[in-house]
C-alpha positions, 0 to 999 in steps of 0.5 A: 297219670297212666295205670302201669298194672293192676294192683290195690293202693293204700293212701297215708296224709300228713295234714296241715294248714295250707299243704297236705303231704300224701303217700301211696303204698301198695299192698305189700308195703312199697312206696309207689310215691309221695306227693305235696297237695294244696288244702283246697276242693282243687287240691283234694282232687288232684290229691285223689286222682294222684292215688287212683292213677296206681290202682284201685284205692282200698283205704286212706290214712288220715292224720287229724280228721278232726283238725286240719285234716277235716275238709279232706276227710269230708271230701274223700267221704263224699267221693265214697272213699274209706278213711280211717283216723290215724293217730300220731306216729309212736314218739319212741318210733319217731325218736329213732327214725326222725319226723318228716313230712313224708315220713309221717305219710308213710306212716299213716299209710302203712297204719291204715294198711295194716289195719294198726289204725281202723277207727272211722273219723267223724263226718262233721255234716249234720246236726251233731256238727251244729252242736259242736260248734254251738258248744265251741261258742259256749264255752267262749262265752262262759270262759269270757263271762267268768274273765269279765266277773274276775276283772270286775271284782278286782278293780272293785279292791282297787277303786276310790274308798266311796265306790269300794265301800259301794260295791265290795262283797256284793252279790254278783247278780245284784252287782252286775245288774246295779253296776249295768244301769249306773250313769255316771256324770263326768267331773273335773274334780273328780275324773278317775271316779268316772272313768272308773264308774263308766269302765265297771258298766261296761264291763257289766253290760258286757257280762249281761250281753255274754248272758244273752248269748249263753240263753240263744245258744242254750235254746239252739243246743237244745232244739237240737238234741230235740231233734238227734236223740230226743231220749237223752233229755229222759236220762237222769241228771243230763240236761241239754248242754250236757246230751250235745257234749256225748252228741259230738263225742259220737259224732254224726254217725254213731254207728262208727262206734261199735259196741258199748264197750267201745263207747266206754273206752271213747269217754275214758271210763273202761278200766285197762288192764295192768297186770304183771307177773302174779299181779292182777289189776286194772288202772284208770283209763286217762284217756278218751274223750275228756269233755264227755267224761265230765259229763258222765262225772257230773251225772254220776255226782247228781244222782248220788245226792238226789237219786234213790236207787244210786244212793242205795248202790253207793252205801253197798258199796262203802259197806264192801270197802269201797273208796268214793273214788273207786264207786265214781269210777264204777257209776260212770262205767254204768251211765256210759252204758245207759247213754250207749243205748240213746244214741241214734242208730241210723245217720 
């Protein structure tokens, strides 16, 4: 396409699986365009030259950085073109307008343009995007170890009274490891004791191999976070799974985040303000990063049974007339601010 005039262009892209939809807005807001692009290295070319044949690109609206708009946001990336993460539209703007394709683009561009939407999307292209998928498997196998244990259990309510009486109310690693090395002998007489023996050991084994996995990826997680930011591993109750979860929450380059109050509001631990008239107070931020405010929940639990100087600071507090629930909130507030200052500077 032939640059008609000089002039500054804002891209917007609503993404899916095997199409991106773009749109090209100029500096005032006109649409100059809308266009469909296949989600190929091909596609995203053609989609880049598409917007730089009105003029020079300021900034690209992406929807779902993260999902299916990951490859795009890598390539523009490498091109040096700035992306910013776009939100879905308002629902009560979408109820009035309708949703299209096309107009989902707009709306990007028109976010990015106005600076409405300002966040940088994560690269995905380092050791931190090892991480997430080494978690993505973890939390696999530990999903699929607990469906296995489950199913053990209750075809052990179910089985022929000698196997019940055999195995009910068992431990579960002496049960798993008794039930792992059984050899049944197959018998006419008796066929559904069998198959049941022979169903349970392998259900078993299954669990044992899940177990395997589990460790290799464990180990991995942690030569990793070893590596990243290796001063994590010092923070009081976070372990390695633990540091790779705030890690990918961060993503590979942290310096996206600006300030600590910023890593606040992205693990869901600042309090928002929801005052009205003479009424003065915040509420609890729902939002953020779900995964890693768990793991700030679970530091914040650890130390307050084993951790002097937090178990001095809860007894304060319950002497001020503070509920568990409001000192977990507080606690969480000050690890996010401990964790902030691990987190590698540079990418």
């Amino acid at each position: 396409m032939t640059i008609v005039d000089a002039r500054d262009v804002c891209g917007g892209v609503d993404t899916h699986v095997d199409f991106h939809v773009a749109a090209a807005l100029d500096d005032i807001g006109g649409v100059l365009g809308i266009e469909s692009f296949e989600t190929t290295d091909a596609g995203y070319r053609k989609l880049l030259d598409w917007l730089e044949g009105f003029g020079a690109v300021l900034r690209i609206g992406v929807e779902g950085t993260g999902s299916y708009g990951a490859g795009l946001t890598r390539f523009l990336h490498d091109c040096g073109v700035a992306v910013v993460e776009v939100d879905r539209p308002n629902r009560q703007l979408r109820h009035r307008q309708g949703k299209s394709d096309p107009t989902d683009a707009v709306a990007a561009a028109r976010a990015a343009l106005s600076g409405e939407a300002s966040g940088i999307p994560k690269l995905r292209n380092g050791p931190v995007e090892q991480m997430r998928i080494l978690t993505v498997a973890r939390r696999s196998a530990r999903e699929q170890r607990i469906q296995t244990l489950n199913q053990i259990r209750h075809l052990v309510f179910t089985v022929p009274e000698p196997i019940r009486q055999r195995f009910l109310g068992r431990y579960q690693k002496g049960l798993v490891t008794e039930l792992a090395a059984l050899r049944p002998r197959k018998s006419s007489q008796d066929p559904v004791s069998y198959v049941t023996l022979t169903t349970l050991r392998n259900l078993a084994r299954r669990i044992r191999a899940l177990d395997t996995e589990s460790s290799r990826i464990r180990n991995a997680l942690e030569d990793l976070v070893t590596e990243v930011a290796p001063s994590l591993l010092a923070v009081s109750g976070l372990g390695a799974e633990g540091a790779a979860v705030l890690l990918v929450a961060a993503g590979d380059n942290p310096h996206r985040i600006r300030s600590e109050a910023a890593w606040a509001h992205l693990c869901g631990v600042a309090p928002i303000p929801a005052s009205s008239g003479k009424t003065i107070r915040h509420r609890l931020n729902r939002g953020g990063n779900r995964q890693a405010n768990s793991v700030l929940y679970r530091i914040v639990i650890t130390r307050m049974s084993s951790d002097p100087r937090t178990r001095t600071y809860v007894a304060s507090r319950r002497d001020q007339g503070r509920t568990t629930g409001e000192i977990v909130r507080m606690l969480k507030r000050y690890v996010a601010r401990e964790i902030y200052k691990q987190l590698p500077r540079i990418n």
